[in-house]
MARTI-446855 format. One record per atom (N, C-alpha, C): atom name; x, y, z; residue number from 1. Coordinates in pm, whole numbers. Atoms other than C-alpha are relative to their C-alpha. Layout:
<atoms>
[atom CA, [X, Y, Z], NUM]
...
</atoms>
This chain:
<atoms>
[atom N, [89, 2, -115], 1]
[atom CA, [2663, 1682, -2853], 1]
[atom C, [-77, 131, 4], 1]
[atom N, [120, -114, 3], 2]
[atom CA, [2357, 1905, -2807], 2]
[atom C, [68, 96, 125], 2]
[atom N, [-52, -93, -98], 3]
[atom CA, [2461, 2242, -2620], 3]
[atom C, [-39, 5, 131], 3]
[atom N, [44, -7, -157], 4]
[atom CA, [2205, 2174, -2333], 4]
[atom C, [5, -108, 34], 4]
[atom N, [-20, 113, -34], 5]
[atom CA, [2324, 1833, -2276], 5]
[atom C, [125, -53, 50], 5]
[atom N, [-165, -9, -39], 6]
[atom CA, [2727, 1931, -2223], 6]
[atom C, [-13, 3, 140], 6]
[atom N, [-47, -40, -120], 7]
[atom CA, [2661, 1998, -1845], 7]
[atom C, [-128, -139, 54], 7]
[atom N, [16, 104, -54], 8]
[atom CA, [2459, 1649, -1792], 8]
[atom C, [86, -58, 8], 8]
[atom N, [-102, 124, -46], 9]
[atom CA, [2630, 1364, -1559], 9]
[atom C, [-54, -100, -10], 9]
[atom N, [63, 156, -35], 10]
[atom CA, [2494, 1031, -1510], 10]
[atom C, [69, -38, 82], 10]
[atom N, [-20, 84, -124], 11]
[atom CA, [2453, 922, -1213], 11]
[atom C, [-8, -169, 18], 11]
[atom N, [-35, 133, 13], 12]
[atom CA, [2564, 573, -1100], 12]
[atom C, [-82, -6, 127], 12]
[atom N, [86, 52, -33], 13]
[atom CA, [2347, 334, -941], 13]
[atom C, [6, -105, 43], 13]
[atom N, [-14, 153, -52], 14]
[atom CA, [2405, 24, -711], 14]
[atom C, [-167, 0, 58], 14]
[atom N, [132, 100, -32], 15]
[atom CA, [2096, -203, -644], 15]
[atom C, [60, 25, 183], 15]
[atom N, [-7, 6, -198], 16]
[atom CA, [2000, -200, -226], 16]
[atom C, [-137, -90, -14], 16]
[atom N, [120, 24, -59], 17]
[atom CA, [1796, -417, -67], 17]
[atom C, [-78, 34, 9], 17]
[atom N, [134, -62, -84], 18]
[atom CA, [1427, -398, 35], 18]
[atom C, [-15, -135, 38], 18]
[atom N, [39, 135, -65], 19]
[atom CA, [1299, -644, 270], 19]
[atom C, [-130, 78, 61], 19]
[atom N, [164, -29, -32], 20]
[atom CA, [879, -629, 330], 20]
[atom C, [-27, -130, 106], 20]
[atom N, [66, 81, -101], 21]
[atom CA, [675, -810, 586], 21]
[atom C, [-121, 27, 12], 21]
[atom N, [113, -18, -16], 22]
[atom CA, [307, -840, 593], 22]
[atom C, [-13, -117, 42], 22]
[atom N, [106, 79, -23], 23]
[atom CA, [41, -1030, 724], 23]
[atom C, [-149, 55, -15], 23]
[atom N, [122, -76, -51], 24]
[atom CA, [-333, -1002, 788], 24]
[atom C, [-107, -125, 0], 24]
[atom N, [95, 73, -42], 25]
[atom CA, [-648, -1214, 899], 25]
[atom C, [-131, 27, -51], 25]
[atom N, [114, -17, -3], 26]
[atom CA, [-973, -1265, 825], 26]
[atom C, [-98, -14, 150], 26]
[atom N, [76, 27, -140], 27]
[atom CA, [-1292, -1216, 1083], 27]
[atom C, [-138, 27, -47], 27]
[atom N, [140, -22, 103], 28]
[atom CA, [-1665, -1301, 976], 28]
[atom C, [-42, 67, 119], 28]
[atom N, [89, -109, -81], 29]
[atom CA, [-1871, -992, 1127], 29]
[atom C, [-156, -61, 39], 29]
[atom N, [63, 81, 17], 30]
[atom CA, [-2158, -1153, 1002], 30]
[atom C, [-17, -62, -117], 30]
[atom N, [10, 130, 109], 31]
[atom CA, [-2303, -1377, 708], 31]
[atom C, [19, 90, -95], 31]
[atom N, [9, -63, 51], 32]
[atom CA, [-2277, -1039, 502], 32]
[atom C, [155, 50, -8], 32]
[atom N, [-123, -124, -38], 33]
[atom CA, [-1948, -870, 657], 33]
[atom C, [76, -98, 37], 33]
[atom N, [-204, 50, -56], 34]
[atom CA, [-1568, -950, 679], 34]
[atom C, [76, 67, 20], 34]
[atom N, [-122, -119, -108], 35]
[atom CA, [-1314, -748, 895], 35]
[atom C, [97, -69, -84], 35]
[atom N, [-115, -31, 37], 36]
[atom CA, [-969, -737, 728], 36]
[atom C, [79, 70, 30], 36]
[atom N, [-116, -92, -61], 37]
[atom CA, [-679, -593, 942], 37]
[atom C, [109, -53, -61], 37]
[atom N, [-120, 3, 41], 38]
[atom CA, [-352, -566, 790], 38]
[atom C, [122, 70, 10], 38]
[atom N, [-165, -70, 8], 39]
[atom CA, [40, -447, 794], 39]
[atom C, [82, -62, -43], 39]
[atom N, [-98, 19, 102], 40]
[atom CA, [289, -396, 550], 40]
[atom C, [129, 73, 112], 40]
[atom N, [-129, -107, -58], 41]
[atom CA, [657, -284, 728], 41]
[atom C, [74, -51, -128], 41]
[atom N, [-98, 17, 113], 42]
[atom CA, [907, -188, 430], 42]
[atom C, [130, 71, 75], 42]
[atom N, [-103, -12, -21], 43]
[atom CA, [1255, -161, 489], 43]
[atom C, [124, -9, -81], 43]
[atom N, [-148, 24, 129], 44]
[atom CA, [1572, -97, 288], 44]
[atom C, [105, 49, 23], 44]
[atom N, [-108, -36, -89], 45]
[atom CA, [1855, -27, 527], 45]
[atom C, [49, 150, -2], 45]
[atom N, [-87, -88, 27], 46]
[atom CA, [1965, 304, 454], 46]
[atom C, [-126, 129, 32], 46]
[atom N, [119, -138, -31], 47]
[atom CA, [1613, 513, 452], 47]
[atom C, [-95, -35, 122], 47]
[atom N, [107, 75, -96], 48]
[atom CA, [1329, 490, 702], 48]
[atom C, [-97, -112, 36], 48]
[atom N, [125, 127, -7], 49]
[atom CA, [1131, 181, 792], 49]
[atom C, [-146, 29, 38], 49]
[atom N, [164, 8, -39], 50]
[atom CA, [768, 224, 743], 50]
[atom C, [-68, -122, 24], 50]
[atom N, [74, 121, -44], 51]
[atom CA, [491, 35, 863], 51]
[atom C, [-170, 77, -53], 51]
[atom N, [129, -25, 22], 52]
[atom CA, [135, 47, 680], 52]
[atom C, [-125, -72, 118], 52]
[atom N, [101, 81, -72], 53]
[atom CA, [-163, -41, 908], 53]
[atom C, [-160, 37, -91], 53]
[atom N, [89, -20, 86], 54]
[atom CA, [-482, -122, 682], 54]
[atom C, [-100, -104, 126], 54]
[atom N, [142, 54, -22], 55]
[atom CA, [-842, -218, 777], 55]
[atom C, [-69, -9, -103], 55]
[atom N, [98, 37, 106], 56]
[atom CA, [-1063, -367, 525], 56]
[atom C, [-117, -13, 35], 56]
[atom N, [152, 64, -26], 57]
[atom CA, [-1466, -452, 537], 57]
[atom C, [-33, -43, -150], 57]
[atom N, [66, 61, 134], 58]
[atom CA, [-1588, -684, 260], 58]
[atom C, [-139, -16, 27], 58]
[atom N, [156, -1, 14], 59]
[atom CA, [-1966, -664, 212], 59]
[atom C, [-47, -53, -111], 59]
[atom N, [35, 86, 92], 60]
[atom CA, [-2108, -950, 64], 60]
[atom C, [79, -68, -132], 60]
[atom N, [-78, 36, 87], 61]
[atom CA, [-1794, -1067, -105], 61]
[atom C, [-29, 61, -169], 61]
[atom N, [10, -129, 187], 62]
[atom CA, [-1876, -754, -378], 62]
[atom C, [75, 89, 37], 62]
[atom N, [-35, -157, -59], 63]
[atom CA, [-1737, -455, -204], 63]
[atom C, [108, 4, 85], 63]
[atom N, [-78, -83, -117], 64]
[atom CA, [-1432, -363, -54], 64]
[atom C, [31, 124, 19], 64]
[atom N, [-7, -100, 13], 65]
[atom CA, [-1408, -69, 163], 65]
[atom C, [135, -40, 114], 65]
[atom N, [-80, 11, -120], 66]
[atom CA, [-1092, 15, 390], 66]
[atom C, [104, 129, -15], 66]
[atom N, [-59, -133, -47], 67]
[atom CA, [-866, 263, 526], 67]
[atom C, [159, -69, 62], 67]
[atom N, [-151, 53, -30], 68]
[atom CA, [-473, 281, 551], 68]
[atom C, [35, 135, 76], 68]
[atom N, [-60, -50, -47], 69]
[atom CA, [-263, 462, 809], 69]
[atom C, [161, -55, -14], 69]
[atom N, [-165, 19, 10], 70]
[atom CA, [143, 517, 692], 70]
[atom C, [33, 76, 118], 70]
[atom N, [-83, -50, -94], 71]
[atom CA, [416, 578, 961], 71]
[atom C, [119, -74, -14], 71]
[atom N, [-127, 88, -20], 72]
[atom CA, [768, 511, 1022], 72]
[atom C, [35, -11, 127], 72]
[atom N, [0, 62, -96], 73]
[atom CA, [872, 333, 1265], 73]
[atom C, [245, 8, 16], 73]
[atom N, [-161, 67, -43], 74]
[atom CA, [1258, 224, 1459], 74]
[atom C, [1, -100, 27], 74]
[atom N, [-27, 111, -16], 75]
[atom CA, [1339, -81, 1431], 75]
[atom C, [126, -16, 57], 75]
[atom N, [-93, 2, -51], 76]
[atom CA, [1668, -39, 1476], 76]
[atom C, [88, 138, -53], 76]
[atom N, [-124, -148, 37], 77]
[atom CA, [1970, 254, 1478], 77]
[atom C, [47, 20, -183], 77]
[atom N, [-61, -34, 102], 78]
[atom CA, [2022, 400, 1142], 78]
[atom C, [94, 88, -7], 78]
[atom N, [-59, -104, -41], 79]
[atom CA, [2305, 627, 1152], 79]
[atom C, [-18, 118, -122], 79]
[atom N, [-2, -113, 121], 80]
[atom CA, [2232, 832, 814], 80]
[atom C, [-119, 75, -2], 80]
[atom N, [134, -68, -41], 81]
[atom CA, [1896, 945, 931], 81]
[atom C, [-15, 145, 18], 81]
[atom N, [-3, -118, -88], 82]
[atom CA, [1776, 1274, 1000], 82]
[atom C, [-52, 7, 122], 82]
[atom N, [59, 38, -90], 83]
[atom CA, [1665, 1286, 1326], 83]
[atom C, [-168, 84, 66], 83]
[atom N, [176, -80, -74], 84]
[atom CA, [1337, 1541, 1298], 84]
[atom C, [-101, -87, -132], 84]
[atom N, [98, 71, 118], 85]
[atom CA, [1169, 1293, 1029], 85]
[atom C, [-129, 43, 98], 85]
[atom N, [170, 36, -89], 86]
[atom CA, [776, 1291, 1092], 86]
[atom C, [-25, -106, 1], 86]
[atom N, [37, 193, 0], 87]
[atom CA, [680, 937, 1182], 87]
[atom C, [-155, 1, -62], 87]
[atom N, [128, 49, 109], 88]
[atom CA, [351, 996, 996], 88]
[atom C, [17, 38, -114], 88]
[atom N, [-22, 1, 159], 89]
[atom CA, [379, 964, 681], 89]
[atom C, [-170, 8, -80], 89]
[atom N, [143, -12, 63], 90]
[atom CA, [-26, 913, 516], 90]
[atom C, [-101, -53, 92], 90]
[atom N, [134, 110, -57], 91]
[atom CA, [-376, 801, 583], 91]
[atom C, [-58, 20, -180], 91]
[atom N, [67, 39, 113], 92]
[atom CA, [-580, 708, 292], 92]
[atom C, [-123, -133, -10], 92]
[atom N, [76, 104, 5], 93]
[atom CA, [-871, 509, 173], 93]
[atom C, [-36, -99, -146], 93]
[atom N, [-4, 87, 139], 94]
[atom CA, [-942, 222, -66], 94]
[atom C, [-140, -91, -5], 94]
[atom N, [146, 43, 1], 95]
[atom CA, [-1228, 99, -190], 95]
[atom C, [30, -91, -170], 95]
[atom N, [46, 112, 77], 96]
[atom CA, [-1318, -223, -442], 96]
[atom C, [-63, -55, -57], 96]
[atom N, [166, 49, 34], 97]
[atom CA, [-1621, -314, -646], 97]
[atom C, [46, -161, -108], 97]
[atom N, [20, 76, 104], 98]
[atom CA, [-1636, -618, -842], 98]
[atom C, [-114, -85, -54], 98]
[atom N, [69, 7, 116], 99]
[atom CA, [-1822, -618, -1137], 99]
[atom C, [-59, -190, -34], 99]
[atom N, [37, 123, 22], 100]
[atom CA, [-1801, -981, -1213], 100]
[atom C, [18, -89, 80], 100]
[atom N, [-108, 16, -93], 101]
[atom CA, [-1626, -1245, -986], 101]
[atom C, [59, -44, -21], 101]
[atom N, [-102, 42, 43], 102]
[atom CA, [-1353, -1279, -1172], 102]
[atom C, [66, 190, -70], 102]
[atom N, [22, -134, 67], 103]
[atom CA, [-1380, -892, -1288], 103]
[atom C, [49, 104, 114], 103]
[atom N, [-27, -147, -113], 104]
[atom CA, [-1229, -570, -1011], 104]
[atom C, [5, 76, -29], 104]
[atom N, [-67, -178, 34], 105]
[atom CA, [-1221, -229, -1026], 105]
[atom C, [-13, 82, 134], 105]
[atom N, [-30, -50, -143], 106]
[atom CA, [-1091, -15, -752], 106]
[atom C, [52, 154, -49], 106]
[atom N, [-64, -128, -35], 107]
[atom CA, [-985, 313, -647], 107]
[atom C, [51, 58, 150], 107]
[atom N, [-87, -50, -130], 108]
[atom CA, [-721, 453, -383], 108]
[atom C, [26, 145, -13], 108]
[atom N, [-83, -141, 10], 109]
[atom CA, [-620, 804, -252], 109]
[atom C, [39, 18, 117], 109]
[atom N, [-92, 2, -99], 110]
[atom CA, [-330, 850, -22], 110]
[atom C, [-3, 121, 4], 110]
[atom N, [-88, -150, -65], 111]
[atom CA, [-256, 1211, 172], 111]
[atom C, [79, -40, 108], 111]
[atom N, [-153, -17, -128], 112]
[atom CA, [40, 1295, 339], 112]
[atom C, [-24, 57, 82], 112]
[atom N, [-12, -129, -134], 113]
[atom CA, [99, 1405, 649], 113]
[atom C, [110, 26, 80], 113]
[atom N, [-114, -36, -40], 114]
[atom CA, [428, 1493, 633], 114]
[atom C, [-28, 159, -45], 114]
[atom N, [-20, -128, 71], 115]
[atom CA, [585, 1824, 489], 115]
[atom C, [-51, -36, -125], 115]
[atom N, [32, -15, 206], 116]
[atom CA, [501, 1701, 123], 116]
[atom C, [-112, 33, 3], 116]
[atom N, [155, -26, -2], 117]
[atom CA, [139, 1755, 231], 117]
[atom C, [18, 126, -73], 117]
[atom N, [-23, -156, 63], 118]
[atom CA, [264, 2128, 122], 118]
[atom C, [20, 21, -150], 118]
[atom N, [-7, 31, 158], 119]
[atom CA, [303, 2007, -256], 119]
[atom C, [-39, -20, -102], 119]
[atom N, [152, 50, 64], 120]
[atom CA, [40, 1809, -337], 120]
[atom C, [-70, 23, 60], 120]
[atom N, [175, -8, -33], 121]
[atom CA, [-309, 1725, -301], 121]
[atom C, [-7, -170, -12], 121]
[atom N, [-34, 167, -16], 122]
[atom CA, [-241, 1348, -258], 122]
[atom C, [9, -42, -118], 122]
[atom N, [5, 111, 136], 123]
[atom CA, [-215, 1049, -485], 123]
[atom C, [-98, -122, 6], 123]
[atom N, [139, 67, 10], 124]
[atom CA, [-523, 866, -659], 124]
[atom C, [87, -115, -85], 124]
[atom N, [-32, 114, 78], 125]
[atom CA, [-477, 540, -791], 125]
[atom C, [-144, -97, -52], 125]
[atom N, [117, 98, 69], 126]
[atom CA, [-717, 337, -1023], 126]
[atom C, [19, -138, -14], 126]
[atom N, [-50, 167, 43], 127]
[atom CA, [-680, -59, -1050], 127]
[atom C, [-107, -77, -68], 127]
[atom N, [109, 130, 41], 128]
[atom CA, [-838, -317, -1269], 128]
[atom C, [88, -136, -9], 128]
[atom N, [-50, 145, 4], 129]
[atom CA, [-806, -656, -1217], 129]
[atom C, [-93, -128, -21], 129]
[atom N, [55, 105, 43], 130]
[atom CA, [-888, -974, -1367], 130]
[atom C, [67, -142, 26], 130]
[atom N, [-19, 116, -66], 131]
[atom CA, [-870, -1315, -1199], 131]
[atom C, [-13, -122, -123], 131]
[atom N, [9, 116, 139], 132]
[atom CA, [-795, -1630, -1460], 132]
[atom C, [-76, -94, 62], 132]
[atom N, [67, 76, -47], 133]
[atom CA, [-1023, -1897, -1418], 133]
[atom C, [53, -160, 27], 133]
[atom N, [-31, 142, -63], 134]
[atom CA, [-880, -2199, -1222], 134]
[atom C, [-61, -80, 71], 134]
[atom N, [36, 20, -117], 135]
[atom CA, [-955, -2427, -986], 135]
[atom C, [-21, 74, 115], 135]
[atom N, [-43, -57, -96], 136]
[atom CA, [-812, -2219, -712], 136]
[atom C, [-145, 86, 41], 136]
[atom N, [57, -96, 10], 137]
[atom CA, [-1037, -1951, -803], 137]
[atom C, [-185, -5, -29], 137]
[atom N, [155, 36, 30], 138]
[atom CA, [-1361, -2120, -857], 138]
[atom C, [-51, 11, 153], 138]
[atom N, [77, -16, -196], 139]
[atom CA, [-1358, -2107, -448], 139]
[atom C, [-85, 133, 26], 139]
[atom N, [64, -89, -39], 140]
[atom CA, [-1519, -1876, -245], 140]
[atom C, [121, 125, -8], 140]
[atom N, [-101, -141, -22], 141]
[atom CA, [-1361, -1527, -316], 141]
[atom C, [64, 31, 165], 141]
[atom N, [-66, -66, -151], 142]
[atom CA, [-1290, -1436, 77], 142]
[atom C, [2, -192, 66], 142]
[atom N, [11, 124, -1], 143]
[atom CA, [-1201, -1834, 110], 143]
[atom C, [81, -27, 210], 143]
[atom N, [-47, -11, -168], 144]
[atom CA, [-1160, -1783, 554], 144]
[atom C, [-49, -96, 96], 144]
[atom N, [11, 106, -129], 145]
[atom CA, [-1378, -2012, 688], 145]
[atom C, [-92, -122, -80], 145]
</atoms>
């Protein structure tokens, strides 16, 4: 065994729950614009239960722009908690273009607004996505009303 590898342990690892819950609605603004409100609450018994609250605007079924606020929330008594958590956790915004309409490309960037804010400089995320061509999908992309 390698000399700087005598004083590693391995840590053991049981599986935990997560249990999620979302929803969210559509609302035509006008013949151009679509409102998109949404929330994610994640939960996994043992750490804090957050709750994402997102707003979307689709413009002209090309463009999404929208904005997320993280927080945690009580649902119910955890006893392993600390009890000075910050209940805000991020805000961030996300935005959507697609190229073809079957074609996406996006970009996200979350800041904290906890203590980790003191660490980083948030987290960017890039996405591409490509829709297969079905039935389903031959509909109207924002398929609400």
């Amino acid at each position: 065994m390698l000399k700087c590898c005598q004083r590693l342990q391995y840590l053991e690892h049981e599986d935990q729950p997560h249990f999620y819950l979302t929803s969210s609605t559509f609302f035509k603004v006008n013949q151009d614009l679509i409102f998109k409100p949404a929330f994610l609450i994640k939960d996994d018994l043992h750490g804090p239960t957050s709750m994402d609250l997102n707003a979307f605007l689709l413009f002209k079924e090309k463009i999404w722009v929208g904005a997320l606020y993280r927080t945690s929330v009580k649902l119910y008594p955890k006893k392993n908690l600390q009890n000075d958590l910050s209940s805000q956790s991020a805000i961030g915004f996300i935005t959507e273009f697609f190229v073809k309409r079957n074609f996406r490309i996006g970009y996200g960037y979350d800041y904290s607004l906890s203590k980790l804010a003191n660490y980083d400089n948030g987290s960017h995320e890039i996405s591409i996505g490509y829709y297969l061509n079905t039935i389903r999908s031959q509909k109207k992309l924002c398929n609400c009303f």
